[in-house]
C-alpha positions as CSV (number, residue, x, y, z in Angstrom):
1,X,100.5,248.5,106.0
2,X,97.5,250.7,104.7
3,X,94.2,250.4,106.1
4,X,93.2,248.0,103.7
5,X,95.4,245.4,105.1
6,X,98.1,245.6,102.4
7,X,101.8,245.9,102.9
8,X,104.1,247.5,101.3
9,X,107.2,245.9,99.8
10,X,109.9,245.0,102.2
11,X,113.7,245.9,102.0
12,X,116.3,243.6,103.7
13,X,119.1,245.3,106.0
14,X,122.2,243.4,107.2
15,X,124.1,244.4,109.9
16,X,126.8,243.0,111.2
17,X,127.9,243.2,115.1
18,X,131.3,242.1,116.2
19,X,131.5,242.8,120.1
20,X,134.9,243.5,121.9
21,X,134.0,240.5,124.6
22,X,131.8,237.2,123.2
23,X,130.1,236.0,126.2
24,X,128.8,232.8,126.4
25,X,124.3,232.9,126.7
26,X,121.9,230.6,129.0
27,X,120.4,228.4,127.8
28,X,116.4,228.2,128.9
29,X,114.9,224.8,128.4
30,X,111.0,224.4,129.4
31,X,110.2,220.8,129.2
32,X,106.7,219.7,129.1
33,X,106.1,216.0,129.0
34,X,102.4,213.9,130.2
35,X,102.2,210.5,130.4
36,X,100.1,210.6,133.4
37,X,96.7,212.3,133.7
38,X,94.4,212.3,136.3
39,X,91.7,210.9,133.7
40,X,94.2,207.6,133.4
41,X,92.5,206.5,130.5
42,X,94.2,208.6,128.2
43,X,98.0,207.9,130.0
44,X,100.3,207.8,127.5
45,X,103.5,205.8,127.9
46,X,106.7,208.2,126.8
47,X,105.4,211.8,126.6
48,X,107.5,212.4,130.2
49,X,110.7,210.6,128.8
50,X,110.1,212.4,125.7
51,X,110.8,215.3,127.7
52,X,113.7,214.3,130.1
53,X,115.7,213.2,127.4
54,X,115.7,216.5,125.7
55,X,116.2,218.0,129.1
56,X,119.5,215.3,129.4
57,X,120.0,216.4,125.9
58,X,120.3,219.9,126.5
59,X,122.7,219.4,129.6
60,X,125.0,217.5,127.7
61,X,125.9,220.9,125.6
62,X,126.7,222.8,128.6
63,X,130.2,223.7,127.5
64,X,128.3,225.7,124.9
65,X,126.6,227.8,127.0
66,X,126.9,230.0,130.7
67,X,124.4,227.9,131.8
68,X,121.7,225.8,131.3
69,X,118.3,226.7,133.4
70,X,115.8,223.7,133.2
71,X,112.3,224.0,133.9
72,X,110.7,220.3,134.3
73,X,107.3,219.9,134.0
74,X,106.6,216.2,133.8
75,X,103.7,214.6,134.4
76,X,102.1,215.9,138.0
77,X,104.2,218.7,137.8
78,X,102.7,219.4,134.5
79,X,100.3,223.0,135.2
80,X,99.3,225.5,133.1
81,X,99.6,228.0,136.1
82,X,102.8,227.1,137.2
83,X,104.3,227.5,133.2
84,X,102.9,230.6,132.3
85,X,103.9,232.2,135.9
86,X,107.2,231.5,134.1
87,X,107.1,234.9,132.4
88,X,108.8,237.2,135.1
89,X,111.7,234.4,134.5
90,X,111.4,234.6,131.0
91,X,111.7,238.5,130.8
92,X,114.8,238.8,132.5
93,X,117.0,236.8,129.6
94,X,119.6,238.8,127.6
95,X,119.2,239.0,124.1
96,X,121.6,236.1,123.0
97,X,120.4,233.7,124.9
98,X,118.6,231.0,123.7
99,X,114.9,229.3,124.6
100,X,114.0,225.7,124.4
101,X,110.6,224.8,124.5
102,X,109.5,221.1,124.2
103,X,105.8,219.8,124.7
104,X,104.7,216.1,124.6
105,X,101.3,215.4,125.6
106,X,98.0,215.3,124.2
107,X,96.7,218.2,121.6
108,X,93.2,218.9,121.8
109,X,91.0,221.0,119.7
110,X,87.9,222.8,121.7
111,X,84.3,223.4,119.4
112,X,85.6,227.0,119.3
113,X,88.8,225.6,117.4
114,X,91.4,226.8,120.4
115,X,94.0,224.3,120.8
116,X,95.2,223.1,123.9
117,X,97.9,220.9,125.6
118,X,96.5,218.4,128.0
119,X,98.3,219.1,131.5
120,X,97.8,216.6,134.1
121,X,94.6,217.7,135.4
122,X,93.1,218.7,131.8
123,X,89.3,217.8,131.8
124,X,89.3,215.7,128.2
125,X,85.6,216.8,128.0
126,X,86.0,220.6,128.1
127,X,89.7,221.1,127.3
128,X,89.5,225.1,128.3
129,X,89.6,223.6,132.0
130,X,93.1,222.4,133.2
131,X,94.8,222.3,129.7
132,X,97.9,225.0,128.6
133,X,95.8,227.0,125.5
134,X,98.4,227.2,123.0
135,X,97.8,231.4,122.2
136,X,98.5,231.4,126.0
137,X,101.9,229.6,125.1
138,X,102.7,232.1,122.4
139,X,102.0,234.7,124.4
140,X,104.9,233.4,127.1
141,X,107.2,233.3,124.5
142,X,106.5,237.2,123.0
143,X,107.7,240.4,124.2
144,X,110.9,239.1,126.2
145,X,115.0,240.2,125.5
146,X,116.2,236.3,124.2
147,X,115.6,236.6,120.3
148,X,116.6,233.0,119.6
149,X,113.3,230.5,120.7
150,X,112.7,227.2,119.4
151,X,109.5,225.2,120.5
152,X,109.0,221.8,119.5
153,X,105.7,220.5,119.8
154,X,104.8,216.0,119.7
155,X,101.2,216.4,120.4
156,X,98.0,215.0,118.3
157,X,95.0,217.2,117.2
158,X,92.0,215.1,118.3
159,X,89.1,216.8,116.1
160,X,86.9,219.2,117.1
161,X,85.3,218.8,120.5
162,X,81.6,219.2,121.4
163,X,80.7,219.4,124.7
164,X,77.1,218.6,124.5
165,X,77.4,215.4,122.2
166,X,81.2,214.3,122.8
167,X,81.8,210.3,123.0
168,X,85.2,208.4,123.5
169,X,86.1,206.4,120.9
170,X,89.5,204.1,121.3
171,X,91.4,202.8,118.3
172,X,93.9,200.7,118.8
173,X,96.7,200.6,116.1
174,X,99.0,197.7,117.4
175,X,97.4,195.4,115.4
176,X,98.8,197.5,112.1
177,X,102.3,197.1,113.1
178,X,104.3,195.2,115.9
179,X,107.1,197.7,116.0
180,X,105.3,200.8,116.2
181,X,101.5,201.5,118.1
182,X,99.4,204.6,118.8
183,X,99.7,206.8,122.0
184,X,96.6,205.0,123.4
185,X,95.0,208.4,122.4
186,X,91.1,207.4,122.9
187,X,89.4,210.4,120.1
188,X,86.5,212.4,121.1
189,X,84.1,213.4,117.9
190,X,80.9,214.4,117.6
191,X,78.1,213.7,115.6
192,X,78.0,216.5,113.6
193,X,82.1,217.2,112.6
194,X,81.6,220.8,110.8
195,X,85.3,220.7,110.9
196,X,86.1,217.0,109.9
197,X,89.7,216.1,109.3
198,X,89.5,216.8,105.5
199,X,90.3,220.6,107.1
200,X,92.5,220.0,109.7
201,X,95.8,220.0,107.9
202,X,94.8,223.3,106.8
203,X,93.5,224.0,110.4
204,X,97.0,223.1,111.6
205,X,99.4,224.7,109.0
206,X,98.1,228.2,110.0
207,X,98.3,227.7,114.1
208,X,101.5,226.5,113.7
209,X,102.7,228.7,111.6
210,X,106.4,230.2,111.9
211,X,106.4,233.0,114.6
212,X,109.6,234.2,113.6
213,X,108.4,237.2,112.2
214,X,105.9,238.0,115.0
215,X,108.1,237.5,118.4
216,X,110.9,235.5,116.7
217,X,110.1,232.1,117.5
218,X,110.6,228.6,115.3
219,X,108.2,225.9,115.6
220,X,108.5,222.3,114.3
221,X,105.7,220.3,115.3
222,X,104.5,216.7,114.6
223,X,100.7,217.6,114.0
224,X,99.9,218.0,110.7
225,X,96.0,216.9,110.8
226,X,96.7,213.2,111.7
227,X,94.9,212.1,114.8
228,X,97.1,210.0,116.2
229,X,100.7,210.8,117.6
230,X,102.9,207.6,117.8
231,X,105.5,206.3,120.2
232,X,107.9,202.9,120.3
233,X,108.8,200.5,122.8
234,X,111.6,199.8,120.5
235,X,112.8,203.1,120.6
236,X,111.0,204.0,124.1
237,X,110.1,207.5,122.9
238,X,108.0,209.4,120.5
239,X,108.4,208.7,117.0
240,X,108.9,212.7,116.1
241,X,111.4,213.1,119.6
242,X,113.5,210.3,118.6
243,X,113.6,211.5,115.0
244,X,114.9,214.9,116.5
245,X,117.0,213.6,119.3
246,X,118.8,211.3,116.3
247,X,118.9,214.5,114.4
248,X,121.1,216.1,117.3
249,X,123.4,212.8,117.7
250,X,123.5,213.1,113.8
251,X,126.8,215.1,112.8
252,X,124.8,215.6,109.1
253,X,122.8,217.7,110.7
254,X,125.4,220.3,112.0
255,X,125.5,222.3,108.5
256,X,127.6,224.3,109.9
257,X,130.1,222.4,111.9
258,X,129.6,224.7,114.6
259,X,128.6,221.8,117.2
260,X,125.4,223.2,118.2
């Protein structure tokens, strides 16, 4: 890369490793899942069981792996202290093991445009205080021996956030369809939007973007600059966690018929 910010063009390299002795990795699965918050007005129903059933999930494939190490953080146990301290874990993987990290919760954009996860305690007004800030998250992830991370992410953006002129408004979506109803996620706007949601699909296409190349982890995550994130009593999960839990149940989905 010169110093103008241009790269040069890149040359691909294969190489192909066949050990002696194929040991079986760990498998690390961080589960973050809210449904309760100490603000209860903006409880969710299934964000917790969003993320026990990819923790049951997980445990079902044992025979896969050495072991798997679950890391729960549902609902009160849900603190962006306690998940980041999960670094000095994190750094002692070996390089073919493999990283799960869910989220279900709340997404919320501050004024300064840093997203955040809502943890239990997360101040809805001033998201920097309580919440998990998503570079924080990438961060966790970067730097550590397992090269294989996946991070799945059923949270809503909520609009920018100001915290001088921020007021809660609900919408209520049930109305729109019996089968399926927002999270009971209550918006905070402002009265002057210089973002607006024209720009946050845009906004949310480059935060999420794929870290492979960066500290090799994939994200797939439902936000894609719709405010609400949706969940069914019918199907007593998140729409995008059911879809990706049926997507694991689904042999289609095994391209390689490799059972993982």
């Amino acid at each position: 890369m010169n110093q103008k910010g241009i790269e040069s063009l890149t040359k691909t390299l294969e190489i192909k490793h066949e050990p002696e002795k194929v040991e079986k990795p760990d498998l690390y699965v961080i589960a973050i899942g809210v449904s309760r918050f100490k603000q209860s007005e903006f409880n969710l129903s299934y964000a917790h069981k969003d993320a026990l059933d990819i923790i049951k999930k997980s445990q079902s494939s044992s025979e896969a792996y050495r072991s798997v190490k679950v890391y729960d953080f549902t609902n009160e146990k849900a603190d962006a202290e306690k998940i980041l301290a999960l670094r000095s874990t994190l750094e002692q993987t070996k390089i073919n093991d493999k990283i799960i990290f869910f989220i279900a919760s709340h997404g919320l954009m501050s004024n300064n445009l840093d997203y955040y996860i809502a943890m239990h305690q997360t101040d809805f007004q001033n998201p920097a205080n309580g919440s998990l800030l998503y570079e924080d998250i990438e961060n966790l992830l970067d730097g550590i021996p397992a090269r294989e991370k996946l991070m799945f992410i059923d949270a809503c953006h909520s609009g920018e956030i100001d915290k001088e002129e921020s007021v809660l408004v609900a919408k209520d979506t049930n109305a729109d369809n019996q089968f399926v109803s927002s999270r009971g996620f209550k918006t905070i706007k402002t009265a002057s939007n210089s973002t607006g949601i024209e720009n946050s699909f845009e906004l949310m296409q480059e935060l999420f973007a794929d870290l492979r190349r960066n500290n090799g982890t994939i994200v797939i995550s439902s936000a894609a600059g719709k405010e609400y994130a949706f969940e069914s009593a019918e199907w007593n999960n998140g729409v995008f966690t059911y879809a990706v839990l049926e997507g694991l149940e689904n042999s289609k989905t095994d391209q390689n018929n490799d059972d993982q």
